[in-house]
N, CA, C and O atoms as a GROMACS GRO file, in nm:
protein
  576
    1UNK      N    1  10.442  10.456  11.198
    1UNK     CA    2  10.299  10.442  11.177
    1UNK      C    3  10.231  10.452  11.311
    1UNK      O    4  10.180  10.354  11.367
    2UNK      N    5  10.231  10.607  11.373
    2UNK     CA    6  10.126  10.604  11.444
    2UNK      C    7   9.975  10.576  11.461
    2UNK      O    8   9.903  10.658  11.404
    3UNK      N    9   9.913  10.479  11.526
    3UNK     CA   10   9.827  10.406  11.520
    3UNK      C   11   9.710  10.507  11.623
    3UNK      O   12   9.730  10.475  11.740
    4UNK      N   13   9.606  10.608  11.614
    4UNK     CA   14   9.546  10.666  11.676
    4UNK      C   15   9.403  10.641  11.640
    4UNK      O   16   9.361  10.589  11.536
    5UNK      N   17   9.328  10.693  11.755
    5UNK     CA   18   9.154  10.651  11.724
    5UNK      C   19   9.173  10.742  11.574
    5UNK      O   20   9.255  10.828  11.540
    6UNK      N   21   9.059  10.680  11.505
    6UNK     CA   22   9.080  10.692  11.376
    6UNK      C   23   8.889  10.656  11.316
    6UNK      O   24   8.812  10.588  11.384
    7UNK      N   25   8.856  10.709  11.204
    7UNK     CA   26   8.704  10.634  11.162
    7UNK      C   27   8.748  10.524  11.085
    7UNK      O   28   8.854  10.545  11.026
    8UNK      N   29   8.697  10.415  11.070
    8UNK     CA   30   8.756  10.309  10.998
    8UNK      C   31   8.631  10.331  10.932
    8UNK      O   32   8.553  10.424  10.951
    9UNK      N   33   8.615  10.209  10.830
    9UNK     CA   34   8.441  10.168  10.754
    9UNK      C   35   8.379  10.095  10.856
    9UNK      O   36   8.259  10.116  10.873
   10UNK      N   37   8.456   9.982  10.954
   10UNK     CA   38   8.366   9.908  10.976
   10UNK      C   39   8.427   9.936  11.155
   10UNK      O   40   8.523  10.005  11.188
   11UNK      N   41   8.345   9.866  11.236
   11UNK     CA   42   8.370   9.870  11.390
   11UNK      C   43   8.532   9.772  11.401
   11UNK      O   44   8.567   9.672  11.339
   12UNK      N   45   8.596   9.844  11.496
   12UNK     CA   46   8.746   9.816  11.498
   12UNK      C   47   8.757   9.764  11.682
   12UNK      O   48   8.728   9.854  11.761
   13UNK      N   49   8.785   9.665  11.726
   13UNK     CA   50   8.798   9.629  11.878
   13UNK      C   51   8.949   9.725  11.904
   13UNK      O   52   9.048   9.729  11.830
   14UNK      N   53   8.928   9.797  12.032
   14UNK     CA   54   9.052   9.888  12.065
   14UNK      C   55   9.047  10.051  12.029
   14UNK      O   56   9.098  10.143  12.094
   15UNK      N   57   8.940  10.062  11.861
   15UNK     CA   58   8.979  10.210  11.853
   15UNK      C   59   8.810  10.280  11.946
   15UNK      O   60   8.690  10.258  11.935
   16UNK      N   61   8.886  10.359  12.020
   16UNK     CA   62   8.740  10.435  12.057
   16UNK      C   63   8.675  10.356  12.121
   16UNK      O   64   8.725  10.277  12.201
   17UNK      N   65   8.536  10.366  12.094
   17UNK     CA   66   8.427  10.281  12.170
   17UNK      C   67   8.370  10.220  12.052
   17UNK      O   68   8.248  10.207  12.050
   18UNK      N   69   8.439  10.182  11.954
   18UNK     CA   70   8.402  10.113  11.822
   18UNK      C   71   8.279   9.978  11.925
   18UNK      O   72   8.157   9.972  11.945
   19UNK      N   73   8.384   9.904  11.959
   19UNK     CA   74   8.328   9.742  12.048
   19UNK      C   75   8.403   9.797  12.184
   19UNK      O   76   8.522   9.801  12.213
   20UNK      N   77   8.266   9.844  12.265
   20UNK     CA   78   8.326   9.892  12.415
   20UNK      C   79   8.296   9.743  12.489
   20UNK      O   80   8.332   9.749  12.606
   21UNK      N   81   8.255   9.649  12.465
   21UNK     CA   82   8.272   9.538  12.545
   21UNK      C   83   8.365   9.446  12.462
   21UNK      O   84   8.300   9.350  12.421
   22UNK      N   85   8.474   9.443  12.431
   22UNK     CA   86   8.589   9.371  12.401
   22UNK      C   87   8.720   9.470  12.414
   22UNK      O   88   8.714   9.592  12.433
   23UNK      N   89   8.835   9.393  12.400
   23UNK     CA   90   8.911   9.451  12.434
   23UNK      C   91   9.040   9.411  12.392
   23UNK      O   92   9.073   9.315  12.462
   24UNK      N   93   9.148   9.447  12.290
   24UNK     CA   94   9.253   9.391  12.240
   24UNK      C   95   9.389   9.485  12.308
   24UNK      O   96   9.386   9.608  12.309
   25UNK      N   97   9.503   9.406  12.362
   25UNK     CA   98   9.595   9.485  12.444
   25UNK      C   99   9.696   9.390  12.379
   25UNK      O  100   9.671   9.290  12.311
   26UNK      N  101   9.845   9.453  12.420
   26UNK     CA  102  10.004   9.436  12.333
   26UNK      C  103  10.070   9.458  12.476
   26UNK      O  104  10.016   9.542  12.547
   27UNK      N  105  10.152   9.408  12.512
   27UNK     CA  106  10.298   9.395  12.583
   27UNK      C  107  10.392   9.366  12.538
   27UNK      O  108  10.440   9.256  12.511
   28UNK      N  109  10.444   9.522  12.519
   28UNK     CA  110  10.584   9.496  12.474
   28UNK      C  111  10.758   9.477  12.575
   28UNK      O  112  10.790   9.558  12.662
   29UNK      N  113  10.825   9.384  12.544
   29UNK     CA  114  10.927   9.369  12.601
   29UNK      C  115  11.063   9.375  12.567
   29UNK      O  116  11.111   9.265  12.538
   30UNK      N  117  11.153   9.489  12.561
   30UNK     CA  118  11.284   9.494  12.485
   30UNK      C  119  11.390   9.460  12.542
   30UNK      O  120  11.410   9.504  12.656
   31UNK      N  121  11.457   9.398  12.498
   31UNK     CA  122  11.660   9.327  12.499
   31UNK      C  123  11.728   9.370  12.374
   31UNK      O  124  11.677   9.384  12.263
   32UNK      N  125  11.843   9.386  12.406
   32UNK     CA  126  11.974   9.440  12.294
   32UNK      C  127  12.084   9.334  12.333
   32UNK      O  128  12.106   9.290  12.446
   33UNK      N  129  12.153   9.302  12.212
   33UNK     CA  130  12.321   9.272  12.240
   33UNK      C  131  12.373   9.381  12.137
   33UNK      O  132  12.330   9.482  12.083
   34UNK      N  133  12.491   9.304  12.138
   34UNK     CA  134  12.581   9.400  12.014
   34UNK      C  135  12.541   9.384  11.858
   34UNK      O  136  12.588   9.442  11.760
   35UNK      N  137  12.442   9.290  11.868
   35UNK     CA  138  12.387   9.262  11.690
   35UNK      C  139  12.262   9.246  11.737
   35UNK      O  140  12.236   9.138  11.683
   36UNK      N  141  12.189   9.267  11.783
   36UNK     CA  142  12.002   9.253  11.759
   36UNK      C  143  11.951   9.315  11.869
   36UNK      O  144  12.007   9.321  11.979
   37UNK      N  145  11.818   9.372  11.833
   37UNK     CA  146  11.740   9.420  11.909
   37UNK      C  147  11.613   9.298  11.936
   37UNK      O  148  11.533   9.260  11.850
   38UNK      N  149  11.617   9.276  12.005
   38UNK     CA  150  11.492   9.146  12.087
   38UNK      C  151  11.360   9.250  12.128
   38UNK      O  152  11.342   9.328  12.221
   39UNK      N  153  11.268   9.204  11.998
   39UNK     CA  154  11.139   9.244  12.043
   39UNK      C  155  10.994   9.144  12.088
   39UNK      O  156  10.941   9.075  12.000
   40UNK      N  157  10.944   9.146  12.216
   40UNK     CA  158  10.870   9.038  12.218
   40UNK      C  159  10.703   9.088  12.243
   40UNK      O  160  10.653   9.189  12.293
   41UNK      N  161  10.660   8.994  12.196
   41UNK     CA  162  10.497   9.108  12.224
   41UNK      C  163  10.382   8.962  12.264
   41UNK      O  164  10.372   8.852  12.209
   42UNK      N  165  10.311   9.023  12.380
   42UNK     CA  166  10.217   8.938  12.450
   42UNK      C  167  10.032   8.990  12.387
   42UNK      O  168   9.958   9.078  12.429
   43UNK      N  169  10.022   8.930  12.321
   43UNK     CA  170   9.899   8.975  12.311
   43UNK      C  171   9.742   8.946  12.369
   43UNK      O  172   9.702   8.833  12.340
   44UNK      N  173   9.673   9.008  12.428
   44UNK     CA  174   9.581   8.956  12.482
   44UNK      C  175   9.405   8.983  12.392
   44UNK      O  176   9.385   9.104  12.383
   45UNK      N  177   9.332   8.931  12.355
   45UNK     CA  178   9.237   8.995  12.331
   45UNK      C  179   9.096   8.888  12.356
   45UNK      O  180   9.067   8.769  12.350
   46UNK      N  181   9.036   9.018  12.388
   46UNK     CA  182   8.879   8.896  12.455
   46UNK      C  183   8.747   8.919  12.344
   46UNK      O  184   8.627   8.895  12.353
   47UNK      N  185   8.789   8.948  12.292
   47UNK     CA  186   8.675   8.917  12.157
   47UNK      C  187   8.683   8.737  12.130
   47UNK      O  188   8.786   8.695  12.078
   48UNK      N  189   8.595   8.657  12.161
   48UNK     CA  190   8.577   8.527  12.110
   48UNK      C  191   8.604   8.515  11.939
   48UNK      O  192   8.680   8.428  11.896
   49UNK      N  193   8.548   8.590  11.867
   49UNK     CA  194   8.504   8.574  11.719
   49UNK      C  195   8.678   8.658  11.650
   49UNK      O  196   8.721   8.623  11.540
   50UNK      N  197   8.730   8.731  11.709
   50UNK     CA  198   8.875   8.771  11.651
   50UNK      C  199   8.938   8.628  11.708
   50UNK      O  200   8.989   8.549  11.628
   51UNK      N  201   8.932   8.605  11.818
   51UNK     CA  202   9.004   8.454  11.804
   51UNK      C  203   9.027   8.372  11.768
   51UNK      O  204   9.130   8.306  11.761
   52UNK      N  205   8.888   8.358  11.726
   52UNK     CA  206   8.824   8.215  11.640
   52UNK      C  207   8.880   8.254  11.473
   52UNK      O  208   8.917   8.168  11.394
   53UNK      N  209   8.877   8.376  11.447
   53UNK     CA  210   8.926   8.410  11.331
   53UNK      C  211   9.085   8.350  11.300
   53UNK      O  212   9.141   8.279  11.216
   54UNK      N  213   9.119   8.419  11.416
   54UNK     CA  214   9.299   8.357  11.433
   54UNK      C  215   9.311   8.247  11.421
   54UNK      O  216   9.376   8.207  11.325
   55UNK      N  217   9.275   8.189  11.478
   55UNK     CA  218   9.247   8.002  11.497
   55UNK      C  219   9.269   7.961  11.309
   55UNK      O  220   9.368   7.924  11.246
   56UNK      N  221   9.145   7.985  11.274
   56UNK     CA  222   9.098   7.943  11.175
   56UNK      C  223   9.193   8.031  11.030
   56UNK      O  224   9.175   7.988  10.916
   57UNK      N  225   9.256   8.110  11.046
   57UNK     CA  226   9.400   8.164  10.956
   57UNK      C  227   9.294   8.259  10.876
   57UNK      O  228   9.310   8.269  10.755
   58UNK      N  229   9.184   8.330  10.939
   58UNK     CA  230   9.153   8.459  10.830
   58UNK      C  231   9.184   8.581  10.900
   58UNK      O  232   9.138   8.687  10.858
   59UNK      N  233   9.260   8.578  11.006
   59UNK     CA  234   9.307   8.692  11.080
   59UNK      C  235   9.459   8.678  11.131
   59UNK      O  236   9.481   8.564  11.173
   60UNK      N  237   9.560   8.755  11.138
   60UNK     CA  238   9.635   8.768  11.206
   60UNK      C  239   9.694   8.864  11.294
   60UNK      O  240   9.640   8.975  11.304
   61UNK      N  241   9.787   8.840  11.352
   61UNK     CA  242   9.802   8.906  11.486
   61UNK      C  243   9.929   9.047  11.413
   61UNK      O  244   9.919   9.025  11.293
   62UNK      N  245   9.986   9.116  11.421
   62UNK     CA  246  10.108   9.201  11.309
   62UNK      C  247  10.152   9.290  11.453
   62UNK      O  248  10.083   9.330  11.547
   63UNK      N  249  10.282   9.300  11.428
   63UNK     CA  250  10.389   9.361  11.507
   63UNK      C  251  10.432   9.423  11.393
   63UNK      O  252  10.472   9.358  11.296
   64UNK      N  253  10.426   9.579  11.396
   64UNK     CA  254  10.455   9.676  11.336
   64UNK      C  255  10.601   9.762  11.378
   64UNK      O  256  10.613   9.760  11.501
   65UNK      N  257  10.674   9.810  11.334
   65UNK     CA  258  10.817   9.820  11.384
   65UNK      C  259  10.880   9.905  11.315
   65UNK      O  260  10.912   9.854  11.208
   66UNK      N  261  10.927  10.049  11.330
   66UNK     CA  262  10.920  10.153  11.255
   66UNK      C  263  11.027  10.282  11.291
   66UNK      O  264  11.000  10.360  11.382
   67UNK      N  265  11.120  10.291  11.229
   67UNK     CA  266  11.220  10.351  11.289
   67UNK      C  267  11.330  10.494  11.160
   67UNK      O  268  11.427  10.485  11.085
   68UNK      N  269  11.239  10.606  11.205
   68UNK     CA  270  11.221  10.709  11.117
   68UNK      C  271  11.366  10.746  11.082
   68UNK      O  272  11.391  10.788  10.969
   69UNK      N  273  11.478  10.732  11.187
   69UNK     CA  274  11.617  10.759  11.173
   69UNK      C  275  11.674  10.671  11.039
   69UNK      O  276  11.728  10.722  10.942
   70UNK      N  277  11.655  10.566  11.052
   70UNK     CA  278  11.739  10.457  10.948
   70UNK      C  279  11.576  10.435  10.838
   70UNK      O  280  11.587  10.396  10.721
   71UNK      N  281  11.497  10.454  10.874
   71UNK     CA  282  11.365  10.452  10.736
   71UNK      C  283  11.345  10.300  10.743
   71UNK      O  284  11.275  10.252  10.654
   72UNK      N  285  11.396  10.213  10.838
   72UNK     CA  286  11.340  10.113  10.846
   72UNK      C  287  11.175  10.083  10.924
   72UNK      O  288  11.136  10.135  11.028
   73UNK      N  289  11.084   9.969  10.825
   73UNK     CA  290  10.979   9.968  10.860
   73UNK      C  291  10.911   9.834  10.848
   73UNK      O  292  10.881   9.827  10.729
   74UNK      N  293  10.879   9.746  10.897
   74UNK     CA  294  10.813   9.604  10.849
   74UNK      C  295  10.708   9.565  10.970
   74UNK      O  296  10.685   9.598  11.086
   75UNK      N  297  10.658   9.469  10.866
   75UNK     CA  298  10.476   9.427  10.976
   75UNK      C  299  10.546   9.278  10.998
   75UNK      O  300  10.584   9.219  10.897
   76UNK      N  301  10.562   9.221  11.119
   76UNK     CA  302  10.583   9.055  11.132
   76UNK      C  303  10.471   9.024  11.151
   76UNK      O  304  10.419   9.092  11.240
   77UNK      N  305  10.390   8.932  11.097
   77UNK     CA  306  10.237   8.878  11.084
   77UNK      C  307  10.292   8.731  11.170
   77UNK      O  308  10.395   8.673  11.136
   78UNK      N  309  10.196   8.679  11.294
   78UNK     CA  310  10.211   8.562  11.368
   78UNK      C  311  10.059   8.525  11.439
   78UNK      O  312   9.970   8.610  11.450
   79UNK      N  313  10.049   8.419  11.473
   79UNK     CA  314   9.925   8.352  11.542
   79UNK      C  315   9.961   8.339  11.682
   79UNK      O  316   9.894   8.392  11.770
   80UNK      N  317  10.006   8.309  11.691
   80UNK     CA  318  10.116   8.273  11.840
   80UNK      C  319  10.055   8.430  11.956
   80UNK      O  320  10.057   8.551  11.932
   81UNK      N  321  10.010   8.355  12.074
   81UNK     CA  322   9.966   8.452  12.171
   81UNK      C  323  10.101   8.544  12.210
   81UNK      O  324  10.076   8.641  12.283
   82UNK      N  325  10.219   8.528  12.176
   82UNK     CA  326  10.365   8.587  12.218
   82UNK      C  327  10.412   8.529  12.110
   82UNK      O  328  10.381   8.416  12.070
   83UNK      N  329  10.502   8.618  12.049
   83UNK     CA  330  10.598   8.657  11.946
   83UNK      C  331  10.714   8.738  11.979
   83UNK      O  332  10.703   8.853  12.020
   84UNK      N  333  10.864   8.658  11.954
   84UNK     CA  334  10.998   8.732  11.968
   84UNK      C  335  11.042   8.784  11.800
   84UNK      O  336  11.081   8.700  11.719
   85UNK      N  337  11.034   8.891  11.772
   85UNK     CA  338  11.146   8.932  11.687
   85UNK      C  339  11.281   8.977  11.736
   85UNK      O  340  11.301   9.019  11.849
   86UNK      N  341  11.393   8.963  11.617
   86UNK     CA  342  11.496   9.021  11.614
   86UNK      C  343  11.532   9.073  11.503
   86UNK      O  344  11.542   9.003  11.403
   87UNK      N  345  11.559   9.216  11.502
   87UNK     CA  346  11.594   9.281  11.396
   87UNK      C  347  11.793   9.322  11.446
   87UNK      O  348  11.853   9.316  11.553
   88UNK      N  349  11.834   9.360  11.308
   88UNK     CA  350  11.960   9.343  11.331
   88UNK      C  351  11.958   9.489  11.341
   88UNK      O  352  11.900   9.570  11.270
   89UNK      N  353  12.081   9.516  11.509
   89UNK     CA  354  12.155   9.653  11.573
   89UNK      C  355  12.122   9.780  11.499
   89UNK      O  356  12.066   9.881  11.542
   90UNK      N  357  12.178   9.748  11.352
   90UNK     CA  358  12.236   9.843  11.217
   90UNK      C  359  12.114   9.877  11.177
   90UNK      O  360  12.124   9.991  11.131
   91UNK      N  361  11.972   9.828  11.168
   91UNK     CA  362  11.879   9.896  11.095
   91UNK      C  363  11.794  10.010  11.233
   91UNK      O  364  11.749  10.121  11.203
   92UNK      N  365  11.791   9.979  11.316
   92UNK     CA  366  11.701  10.086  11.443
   92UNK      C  367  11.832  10.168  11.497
   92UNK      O  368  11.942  10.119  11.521
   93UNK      N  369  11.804  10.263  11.507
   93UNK     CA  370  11.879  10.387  11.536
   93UNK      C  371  11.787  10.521  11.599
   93UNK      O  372  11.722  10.590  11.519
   94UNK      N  373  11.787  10.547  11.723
   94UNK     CA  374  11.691  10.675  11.807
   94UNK      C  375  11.551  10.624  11.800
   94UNK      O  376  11.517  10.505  11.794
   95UNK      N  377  11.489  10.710  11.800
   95UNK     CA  378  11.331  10.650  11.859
   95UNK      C  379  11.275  10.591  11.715
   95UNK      O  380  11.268  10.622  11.596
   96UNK      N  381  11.229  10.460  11.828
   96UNK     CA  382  11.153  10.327  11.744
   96UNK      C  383  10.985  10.335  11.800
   96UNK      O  384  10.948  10.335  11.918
   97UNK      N  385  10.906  10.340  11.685
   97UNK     CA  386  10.771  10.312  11.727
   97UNK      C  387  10.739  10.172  11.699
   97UNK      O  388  10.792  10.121  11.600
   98UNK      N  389  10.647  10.089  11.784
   98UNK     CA  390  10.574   9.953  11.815
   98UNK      C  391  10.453   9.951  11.812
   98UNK      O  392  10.389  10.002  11.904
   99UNK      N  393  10.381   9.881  11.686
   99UNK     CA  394  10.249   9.909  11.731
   99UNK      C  395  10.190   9.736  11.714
   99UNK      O  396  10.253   9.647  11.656
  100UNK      N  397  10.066   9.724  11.776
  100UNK     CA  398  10.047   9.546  11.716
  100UNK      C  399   9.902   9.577  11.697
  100UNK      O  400   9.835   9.660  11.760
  101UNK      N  401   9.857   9.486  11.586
  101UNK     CA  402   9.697   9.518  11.552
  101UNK      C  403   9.664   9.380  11.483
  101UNK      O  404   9.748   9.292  11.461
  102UNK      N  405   9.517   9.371  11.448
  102UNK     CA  406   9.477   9.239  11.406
  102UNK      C  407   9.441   9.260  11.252
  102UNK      O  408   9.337   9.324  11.237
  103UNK      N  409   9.481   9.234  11.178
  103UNK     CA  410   9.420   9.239  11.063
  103UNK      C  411   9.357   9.126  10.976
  103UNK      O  412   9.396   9.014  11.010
  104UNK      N  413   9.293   9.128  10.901
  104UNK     CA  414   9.242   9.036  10.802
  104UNK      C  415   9.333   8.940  10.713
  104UNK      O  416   9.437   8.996  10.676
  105UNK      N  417   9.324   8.867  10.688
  105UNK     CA  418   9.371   8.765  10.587
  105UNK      C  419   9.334   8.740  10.448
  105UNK      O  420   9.406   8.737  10.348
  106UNK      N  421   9.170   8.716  10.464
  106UNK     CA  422   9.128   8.716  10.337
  106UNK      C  423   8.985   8.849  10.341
  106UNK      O  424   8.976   8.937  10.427
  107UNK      N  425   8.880   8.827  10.218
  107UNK     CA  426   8.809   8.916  10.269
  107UNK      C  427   8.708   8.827  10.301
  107UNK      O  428   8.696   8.708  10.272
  108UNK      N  429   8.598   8.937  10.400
  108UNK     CA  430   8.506   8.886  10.453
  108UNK      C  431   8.395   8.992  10.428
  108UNK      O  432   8.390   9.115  10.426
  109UNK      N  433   8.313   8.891  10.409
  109UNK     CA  434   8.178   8.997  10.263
  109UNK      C  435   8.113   9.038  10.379
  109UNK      O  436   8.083   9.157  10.376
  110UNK      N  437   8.076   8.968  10.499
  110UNK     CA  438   7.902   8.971  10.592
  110UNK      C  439   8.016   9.017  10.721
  110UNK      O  440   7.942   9.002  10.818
  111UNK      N  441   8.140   9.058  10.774
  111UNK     CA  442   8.202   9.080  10.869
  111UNK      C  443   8.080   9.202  10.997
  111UNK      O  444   8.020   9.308  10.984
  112UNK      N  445   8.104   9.085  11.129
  112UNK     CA  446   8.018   9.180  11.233
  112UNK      C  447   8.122   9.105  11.350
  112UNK      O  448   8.164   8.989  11.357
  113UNK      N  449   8.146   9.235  11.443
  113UNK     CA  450   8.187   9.160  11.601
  113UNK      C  451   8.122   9.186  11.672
  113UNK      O  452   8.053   9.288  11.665
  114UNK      N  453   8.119   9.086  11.786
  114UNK     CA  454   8.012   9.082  11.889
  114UNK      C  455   8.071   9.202  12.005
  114UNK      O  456   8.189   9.226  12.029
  115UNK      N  457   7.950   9.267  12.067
  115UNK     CA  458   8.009   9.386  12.160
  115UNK      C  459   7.995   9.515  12.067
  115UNK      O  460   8.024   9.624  12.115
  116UNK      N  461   7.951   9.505  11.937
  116UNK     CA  462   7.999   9.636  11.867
  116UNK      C  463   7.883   9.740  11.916
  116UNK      O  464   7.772   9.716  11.962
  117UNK      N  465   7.961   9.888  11.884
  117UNK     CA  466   7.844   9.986  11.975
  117UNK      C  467   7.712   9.975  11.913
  117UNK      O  468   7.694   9.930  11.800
  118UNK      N  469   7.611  10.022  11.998
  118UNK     CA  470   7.446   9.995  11.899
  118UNK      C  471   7.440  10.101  11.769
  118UNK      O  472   7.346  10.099  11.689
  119UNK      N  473   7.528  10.172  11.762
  119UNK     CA  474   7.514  10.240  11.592
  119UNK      C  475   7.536  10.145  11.550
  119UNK      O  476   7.444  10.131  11.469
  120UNK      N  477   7.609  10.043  11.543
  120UNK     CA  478   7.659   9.927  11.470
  120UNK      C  479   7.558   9.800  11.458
  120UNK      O  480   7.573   9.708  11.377
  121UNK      N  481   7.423   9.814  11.578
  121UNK     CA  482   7.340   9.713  11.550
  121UNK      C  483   7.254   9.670  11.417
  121UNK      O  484   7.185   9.739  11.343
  122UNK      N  485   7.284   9.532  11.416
  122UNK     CA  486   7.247   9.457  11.268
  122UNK      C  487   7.309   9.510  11.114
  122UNK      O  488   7.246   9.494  11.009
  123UNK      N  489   7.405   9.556  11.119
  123UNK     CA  490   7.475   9.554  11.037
  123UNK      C  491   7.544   9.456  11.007
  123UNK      O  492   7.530   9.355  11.076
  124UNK      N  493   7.640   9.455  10.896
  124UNK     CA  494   7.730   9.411  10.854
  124UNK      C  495   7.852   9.453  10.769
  124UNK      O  496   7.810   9.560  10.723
  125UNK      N  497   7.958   9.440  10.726
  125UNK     CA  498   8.065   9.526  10.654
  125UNK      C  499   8.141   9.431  10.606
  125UNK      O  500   8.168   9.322  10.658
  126UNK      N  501   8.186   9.490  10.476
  126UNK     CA  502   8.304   9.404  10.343
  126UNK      C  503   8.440   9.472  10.391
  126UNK      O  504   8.484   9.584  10.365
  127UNK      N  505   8.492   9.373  10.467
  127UNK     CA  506   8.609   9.384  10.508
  127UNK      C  507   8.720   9.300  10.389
  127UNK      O  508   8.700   9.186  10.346
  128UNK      N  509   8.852   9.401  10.348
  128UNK     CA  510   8.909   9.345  10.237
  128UNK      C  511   9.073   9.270  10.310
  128UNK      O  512   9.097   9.258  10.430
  129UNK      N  513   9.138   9.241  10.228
  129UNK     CA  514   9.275   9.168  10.283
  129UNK      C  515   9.338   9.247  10.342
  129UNK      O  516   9.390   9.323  10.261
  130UNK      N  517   9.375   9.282  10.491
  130UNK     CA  518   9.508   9.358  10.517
  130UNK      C  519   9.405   9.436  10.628
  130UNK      O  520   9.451   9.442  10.742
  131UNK      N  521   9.295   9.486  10.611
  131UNK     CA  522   9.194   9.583  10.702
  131UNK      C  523   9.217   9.555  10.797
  131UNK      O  524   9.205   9.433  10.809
  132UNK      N  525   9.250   9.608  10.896
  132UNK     CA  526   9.253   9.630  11.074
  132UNK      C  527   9.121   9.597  11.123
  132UNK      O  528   9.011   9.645  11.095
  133UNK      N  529   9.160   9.492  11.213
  133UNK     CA  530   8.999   9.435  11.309
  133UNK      C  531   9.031   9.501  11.408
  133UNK      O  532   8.947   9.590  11.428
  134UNK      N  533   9.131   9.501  11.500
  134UNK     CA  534   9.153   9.566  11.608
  134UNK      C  535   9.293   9.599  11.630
  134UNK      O  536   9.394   9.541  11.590
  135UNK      N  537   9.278   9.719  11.713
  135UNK     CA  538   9.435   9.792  11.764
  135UNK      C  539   9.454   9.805  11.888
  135UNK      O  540   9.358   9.848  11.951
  136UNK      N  541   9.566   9.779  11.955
  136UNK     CA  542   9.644   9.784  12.089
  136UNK      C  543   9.710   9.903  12.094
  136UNK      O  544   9.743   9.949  11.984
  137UNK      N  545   9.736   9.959  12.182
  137UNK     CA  546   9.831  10.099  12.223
  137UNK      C  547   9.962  10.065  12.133
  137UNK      O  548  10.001   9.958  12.086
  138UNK      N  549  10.003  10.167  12.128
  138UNK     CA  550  10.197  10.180  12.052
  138UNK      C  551  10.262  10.182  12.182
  138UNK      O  552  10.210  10.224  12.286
  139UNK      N  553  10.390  10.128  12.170
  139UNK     CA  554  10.465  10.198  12.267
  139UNK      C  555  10.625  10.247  12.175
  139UNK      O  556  10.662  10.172  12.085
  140UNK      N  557  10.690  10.347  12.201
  140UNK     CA  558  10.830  10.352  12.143
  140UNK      C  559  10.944  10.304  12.202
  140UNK      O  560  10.912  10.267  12.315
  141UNK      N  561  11.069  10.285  12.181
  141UNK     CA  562  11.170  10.299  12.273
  141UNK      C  563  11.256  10.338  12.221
  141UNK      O  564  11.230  10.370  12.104
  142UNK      N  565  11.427  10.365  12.273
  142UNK     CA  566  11.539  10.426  12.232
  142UNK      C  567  11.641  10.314  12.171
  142UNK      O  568  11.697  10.226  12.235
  143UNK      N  569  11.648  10.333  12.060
  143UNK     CA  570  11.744  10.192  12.022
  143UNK      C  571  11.915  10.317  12.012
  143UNK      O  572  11.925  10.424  11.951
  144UNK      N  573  11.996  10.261  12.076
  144UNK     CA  574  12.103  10.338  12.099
  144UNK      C  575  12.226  10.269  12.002
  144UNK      O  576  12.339  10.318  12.001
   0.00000   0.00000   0.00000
């Protein structure tokens, strides 16, 4: 699931210049043994109101994990500013894509973020369960 600027319905922190004054970023960090691949991800984001969302459990943070050789694919949903997964050796095989994004929890009828570009002034948008608030870069790596 390549994650690229994209039109969403509503303003997205990360894609484009959706909200050019906020800013959502992912650090990813990989380890292997002989049974797991160790994936850890740092997330940073300076939107106050995606935070406060997190805080409050109508947003979460998702580590996306996607590996076209073996057709393995899953979202780990966490609150936690850093998150370790481990997936087992046997399911990632050749290039693995990583992506982390914020999505919704529940819906939100009147949804606005602060920073959004002025096409976006005084609006509002019906954001539903699962919708992307904001996206961080992908990165891939070689699971051998």
């Amino acid at each position: 699931m390549r994650l690229i600027s994209r039109s969403y319905p509503h303003p997205v922190v990360g894609n484009a210049d959706d909200v050019p004054e906020a800013a959502f970023q992912a650090a990813y960090e990989y380890a292997s043994d002989k049974q797991f691949y160790f994936i850890t991800v740092t997330v940073t984001c300076s939107s106050d109101g995606l935070k406060g969302m997190i805080q409050k459990g109508s947003a979460k943070y998702v580590l996306h994990v996607e590996c076209g050789n073996t057709l393995y694919r899953e979202a780990f949903d966490f609150s936690e500013t850093t998150k370790r997964i481990d997936i087992p050796a046997s399911r990632l095989n050749g290039n693995v894509e990583v992506n982390c994004f914020i999505r919704a929890t529940r819906p939100l009828a009147k949804y606005r973020v602060e920073g959004a570009h002025p096409d976006y002034d005084g609006a509002s948008f019906e954001v539903a369960v699962a919708d992307i608030l904001a996206v961080a870069e992908g990165q891939t790596f070689e699971a051998e």
